[in-house]
N, CA and C of each residue as an Amber inpcrd file, in Angstrom:
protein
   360
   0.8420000  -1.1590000   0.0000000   0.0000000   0.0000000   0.0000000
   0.8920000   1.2280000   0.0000000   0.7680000   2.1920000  -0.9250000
   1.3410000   3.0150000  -0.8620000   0.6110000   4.2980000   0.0700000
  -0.6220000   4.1860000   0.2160000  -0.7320000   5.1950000   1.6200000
  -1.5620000   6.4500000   0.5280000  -1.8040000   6.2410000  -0.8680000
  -2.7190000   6.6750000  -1.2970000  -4.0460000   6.7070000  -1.1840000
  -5.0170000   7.5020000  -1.2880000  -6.3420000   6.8580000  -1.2890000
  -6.6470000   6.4650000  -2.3740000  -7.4620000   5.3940000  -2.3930000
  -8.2630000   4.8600000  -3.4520000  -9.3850000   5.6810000  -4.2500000
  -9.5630000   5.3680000  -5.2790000 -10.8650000   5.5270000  -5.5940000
 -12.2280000   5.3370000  -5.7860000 -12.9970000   5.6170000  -5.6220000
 -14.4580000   5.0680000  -5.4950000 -14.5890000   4.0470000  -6.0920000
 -14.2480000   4.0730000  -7.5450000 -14.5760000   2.7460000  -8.3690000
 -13.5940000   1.5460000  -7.5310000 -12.3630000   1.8540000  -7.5560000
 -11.5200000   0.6190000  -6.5970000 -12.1290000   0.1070000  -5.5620000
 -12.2290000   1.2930000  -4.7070000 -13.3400000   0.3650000  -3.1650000
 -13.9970000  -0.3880000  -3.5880000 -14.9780000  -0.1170000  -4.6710000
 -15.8940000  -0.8310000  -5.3430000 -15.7120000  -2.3870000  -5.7020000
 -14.7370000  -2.4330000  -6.8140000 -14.0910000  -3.1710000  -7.3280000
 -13.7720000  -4.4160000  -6.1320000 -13.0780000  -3.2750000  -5.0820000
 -11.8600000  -4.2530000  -4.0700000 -13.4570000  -4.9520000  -3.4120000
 -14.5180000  -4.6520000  -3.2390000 -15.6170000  -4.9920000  -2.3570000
 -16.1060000  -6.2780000  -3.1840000 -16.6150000  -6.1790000  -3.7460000
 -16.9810000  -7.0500000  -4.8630000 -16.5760000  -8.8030000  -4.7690000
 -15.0570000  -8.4980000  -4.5500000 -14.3150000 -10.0190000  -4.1610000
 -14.4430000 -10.5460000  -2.9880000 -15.5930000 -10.1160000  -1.8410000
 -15.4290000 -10.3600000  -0.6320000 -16.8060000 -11.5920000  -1.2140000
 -16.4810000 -12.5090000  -1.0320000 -18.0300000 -13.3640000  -0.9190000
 -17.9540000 -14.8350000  -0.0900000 -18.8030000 -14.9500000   0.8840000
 -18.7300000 -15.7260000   1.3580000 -19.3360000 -16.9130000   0.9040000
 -18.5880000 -18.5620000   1.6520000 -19.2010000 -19.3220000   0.8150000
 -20.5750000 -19.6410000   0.9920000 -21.2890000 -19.9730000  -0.0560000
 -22.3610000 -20.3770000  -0.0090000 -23.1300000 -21.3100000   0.8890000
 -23.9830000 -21.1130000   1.2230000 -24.4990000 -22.4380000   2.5970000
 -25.4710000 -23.2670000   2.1810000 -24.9170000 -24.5740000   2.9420000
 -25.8950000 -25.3920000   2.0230000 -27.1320000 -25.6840000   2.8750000
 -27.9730000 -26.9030000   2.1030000 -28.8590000 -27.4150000   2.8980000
 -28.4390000 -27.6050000   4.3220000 -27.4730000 -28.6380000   4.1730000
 -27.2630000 -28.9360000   5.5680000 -26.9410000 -27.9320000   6.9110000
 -26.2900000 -26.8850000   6.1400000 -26.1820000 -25.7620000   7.1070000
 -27.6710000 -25.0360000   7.7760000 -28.6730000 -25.1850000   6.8060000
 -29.9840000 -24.7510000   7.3630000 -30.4760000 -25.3890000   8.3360000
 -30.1720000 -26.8040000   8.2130000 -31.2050000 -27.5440000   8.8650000
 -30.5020000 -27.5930000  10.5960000 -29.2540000 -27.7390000  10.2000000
 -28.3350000 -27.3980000  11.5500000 -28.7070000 -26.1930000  12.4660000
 -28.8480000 -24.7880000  11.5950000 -29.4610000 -23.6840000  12.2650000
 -30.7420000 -23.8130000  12.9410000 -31.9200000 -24.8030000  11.9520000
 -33.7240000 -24.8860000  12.3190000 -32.9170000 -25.4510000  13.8530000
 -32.4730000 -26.8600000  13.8770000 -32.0880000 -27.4720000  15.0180000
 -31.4630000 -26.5040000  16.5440000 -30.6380000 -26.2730000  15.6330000
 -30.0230000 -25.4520000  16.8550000 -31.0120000 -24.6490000  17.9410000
 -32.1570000 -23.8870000  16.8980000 -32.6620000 -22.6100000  17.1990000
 -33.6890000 -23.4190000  17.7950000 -34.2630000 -24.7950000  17.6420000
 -35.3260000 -25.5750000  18.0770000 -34.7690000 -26.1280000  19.5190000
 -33.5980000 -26.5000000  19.5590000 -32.8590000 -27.3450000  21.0060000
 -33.0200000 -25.7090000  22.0960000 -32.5010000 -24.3820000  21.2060000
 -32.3690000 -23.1800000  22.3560000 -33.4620000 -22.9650000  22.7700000
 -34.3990000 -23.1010000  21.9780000 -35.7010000 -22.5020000  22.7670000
 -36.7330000 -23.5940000  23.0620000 -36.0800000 -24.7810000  23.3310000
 -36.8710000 -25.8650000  24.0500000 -36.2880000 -25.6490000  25.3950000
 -34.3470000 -25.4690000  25.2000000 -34.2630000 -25.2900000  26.3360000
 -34.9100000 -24.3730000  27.9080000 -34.9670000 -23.2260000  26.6980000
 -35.2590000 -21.9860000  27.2780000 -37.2800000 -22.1440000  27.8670000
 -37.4360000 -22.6460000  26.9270000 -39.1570000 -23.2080000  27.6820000
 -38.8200000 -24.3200000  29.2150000 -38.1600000 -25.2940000  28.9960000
 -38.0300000 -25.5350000  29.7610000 -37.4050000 -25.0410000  31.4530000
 -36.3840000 -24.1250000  31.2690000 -36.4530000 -23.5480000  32.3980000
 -37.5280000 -22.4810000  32.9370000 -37.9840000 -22.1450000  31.6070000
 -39.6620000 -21.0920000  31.9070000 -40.5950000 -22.0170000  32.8060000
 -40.7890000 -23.1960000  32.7370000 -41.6090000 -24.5240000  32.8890000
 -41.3760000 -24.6280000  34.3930000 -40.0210000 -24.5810000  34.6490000
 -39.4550000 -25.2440000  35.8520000 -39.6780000 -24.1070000  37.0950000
 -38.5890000 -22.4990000  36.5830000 -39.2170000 -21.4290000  37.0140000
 -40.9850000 -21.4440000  37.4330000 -41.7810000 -21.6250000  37.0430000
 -43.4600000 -21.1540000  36.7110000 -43.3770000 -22.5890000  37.8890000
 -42.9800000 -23.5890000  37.8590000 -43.5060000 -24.6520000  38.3980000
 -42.9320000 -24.5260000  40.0610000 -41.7720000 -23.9420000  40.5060000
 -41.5320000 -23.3680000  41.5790000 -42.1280000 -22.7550000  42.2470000
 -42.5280000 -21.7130000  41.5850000 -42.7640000 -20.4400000  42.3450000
 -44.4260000 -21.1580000  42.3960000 -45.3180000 -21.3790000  41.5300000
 -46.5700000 -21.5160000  42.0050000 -47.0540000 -23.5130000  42.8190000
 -46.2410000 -23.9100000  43.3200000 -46.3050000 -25.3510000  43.5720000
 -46.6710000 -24.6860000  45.0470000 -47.5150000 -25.6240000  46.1410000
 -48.0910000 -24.9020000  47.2110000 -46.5380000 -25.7850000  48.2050000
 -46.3610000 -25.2290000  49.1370000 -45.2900000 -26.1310000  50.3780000
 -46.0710000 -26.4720000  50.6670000 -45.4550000 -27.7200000  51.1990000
 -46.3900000 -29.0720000  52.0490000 -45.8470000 -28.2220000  53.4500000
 -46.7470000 -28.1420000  54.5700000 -46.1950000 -28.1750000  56.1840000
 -45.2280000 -29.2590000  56.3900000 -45.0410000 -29.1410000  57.7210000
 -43.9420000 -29.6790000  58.0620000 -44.0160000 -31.1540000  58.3030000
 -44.7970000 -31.6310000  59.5450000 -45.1510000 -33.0070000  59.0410000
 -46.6440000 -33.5000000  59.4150000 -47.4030000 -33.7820000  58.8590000
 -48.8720000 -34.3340000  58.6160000 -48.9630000 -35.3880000  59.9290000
 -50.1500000 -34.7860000  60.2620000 -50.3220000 -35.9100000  61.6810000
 -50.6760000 -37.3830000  61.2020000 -49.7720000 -38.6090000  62.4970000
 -50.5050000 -39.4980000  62.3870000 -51.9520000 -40.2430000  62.5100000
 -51.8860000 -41.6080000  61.5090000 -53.1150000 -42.0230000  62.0160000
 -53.7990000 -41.9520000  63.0730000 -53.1530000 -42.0760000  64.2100000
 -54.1900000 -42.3370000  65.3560000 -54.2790000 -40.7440000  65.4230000
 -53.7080000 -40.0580000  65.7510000 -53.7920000 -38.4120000  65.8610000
 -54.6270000 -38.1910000  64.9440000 -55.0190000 -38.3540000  63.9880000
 -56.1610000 -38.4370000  63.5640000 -57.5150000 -38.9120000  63.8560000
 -57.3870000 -40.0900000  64.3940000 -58.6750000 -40.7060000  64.7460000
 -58.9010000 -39.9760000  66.1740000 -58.0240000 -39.6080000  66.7690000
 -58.1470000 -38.9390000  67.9150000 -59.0790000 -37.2650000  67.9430000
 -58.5890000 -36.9110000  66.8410000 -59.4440000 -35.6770000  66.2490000
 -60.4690000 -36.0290000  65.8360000 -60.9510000 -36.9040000  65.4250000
 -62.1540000 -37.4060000  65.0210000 -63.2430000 -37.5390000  66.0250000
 -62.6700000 -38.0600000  67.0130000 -63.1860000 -38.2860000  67.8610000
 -63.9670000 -36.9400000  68.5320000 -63.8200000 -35.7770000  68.5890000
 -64.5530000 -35.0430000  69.4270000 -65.7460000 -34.5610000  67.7610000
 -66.0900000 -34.6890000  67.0570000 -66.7830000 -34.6330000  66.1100000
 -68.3520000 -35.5000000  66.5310000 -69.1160000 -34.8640000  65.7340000
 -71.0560000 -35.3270000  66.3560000 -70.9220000 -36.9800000  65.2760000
 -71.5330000 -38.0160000  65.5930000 -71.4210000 -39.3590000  64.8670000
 -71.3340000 -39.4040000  63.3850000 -72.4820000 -38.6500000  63.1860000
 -72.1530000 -38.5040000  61.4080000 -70.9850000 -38.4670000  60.4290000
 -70.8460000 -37.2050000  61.2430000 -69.1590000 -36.3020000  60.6000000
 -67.9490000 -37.5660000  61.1460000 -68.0330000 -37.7450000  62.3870000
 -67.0690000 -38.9800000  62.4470000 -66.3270000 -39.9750000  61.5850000
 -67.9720000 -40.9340000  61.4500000 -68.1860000 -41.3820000  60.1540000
 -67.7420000 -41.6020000  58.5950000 -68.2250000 -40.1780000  58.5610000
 -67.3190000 -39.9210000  57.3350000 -66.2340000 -39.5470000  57.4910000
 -65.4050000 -38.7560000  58.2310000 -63.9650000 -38.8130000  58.6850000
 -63.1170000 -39.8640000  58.3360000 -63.9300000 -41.1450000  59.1740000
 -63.3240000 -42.3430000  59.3440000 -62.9710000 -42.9490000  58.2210000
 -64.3490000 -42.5210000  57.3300000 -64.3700000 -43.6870000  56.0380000
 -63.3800000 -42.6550000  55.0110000 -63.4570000 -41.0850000  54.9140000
 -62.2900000 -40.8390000  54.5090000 -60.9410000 -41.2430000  54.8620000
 -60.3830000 -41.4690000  56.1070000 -59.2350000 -41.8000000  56.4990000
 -59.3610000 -43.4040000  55.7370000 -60.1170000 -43.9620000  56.0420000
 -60.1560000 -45.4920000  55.4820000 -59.5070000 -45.3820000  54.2800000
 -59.9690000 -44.9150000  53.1550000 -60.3190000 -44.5640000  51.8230000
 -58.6510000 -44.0120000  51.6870000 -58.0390000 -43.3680000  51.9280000
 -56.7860000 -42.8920000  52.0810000 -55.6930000 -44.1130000  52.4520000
 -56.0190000 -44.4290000  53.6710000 -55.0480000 -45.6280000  53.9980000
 -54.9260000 -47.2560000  53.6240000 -56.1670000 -47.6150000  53.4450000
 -56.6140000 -48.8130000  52.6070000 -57.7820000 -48.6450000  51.7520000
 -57.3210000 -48.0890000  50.5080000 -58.5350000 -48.0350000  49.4420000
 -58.9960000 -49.0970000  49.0250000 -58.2300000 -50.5420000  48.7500000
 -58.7240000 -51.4460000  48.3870000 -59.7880000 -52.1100000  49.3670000
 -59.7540000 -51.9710000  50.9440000 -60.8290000 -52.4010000  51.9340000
 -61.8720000 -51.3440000  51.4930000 -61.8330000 -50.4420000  51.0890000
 -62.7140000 -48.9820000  51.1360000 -63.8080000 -49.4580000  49.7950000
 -62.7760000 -50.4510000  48.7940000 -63.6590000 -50.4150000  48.0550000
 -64.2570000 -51.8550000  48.1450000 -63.7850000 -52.3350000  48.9390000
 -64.5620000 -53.7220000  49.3060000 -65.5060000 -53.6690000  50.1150000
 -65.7080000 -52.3970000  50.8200000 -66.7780000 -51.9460000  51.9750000
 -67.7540000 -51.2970000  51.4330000 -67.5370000 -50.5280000  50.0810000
 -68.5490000 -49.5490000  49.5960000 -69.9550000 -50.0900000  49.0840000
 -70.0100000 -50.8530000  48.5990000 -71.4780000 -51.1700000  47.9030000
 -72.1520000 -51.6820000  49.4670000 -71.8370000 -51.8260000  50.6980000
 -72.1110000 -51.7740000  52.0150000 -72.5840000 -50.9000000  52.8780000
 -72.0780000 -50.1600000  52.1920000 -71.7460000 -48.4770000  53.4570000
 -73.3760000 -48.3470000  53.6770000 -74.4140000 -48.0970000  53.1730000
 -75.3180000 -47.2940000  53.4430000 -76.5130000 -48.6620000  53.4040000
 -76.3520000 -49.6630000  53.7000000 -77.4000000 -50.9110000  53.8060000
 -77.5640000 -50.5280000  55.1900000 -79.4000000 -50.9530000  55.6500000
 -79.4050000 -50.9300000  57.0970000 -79.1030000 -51.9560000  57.9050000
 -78.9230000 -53.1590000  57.3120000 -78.5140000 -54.3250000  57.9600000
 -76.9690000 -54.5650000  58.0840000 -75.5890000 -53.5350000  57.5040000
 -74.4840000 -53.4140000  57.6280000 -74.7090000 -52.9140000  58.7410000
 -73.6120000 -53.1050000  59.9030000 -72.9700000 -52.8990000  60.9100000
 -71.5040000 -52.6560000  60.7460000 -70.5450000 -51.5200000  60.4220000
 -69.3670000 -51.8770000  59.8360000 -68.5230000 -50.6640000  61.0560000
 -67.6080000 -51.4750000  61.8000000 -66.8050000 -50.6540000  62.7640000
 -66.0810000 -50.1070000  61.9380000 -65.8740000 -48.7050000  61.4110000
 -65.3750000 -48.4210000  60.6330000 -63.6270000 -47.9210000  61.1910000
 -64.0840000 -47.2270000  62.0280000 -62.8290000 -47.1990000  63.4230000
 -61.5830000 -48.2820000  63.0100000 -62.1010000 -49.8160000  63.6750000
 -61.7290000 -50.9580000  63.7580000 -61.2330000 -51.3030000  62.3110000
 -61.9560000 -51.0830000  61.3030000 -61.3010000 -51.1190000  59.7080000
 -59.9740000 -50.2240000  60.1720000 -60.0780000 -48.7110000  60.2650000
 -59.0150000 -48.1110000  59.8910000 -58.0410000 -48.5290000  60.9880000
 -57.6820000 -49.1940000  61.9970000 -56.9840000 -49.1120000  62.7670000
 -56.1710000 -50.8740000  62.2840000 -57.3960000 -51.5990000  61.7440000
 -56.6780000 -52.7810000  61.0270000 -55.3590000 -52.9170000  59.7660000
 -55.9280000 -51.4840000  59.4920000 -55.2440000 -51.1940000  58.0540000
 -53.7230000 -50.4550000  58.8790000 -53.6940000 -50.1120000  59.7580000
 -52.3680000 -48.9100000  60.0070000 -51.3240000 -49.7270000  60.1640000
């Protein structure tokens, strides 16, 4: 370079030879991919974020069975009852569902208590 300036047409000229190579198929499909893996990624930490923040905390630790039936206990017979057969239903569903087509016959007698305390 001699430290002249060029001329318009030269810049021109000199510009002209700059070309990059051509891209092929495969280069596209590499980009779709790429741009498909970033923003799966990127959903996924959106997913995980969103799933944090709105998930409820469990307390600390859930009373036991009998602490349960014990609470039950100051409840009027009805509510009991169903207490019980919820707790049942929770701790042995398969007795719960061997008891159900039962539950409400007047000739069943079913300690329901005695179920849930069989099951613990």
């Amino acid at each position: 370079m001699s430290g002249a300036p060029l001329s318009e047409a030269a810049m021109r000229d000199s510009l002209l030879d700059i070309r990059l190579p051509p891209g092929g198929a495969v280069e596209a499909v590499a980009d779709v991919l790429v741009s498909a893996g970033l923003a799966g990624c990127a959903a996924l930490l959106v997913i995980g974020g969103l799933r944090l923040a709105f998930t409820r905390r469990r307390s600390g630790a859930t009373p036991g069975v009998e602490a349960r039936i014990a609470a039950l206990a100051e409840l009027p017979e009805d509510a009991r009852r169903v207490g019980l057969l919820h707790l049942l239903k929770e701790v042995a569903p398969e007795r719960y569902d061997a008891l159900r087509p039962t539950l409400y016959r007047r000739e069943a007698e079913i300690d329901v208590e005695a179920e849930v305390r069989a099951h613990v």
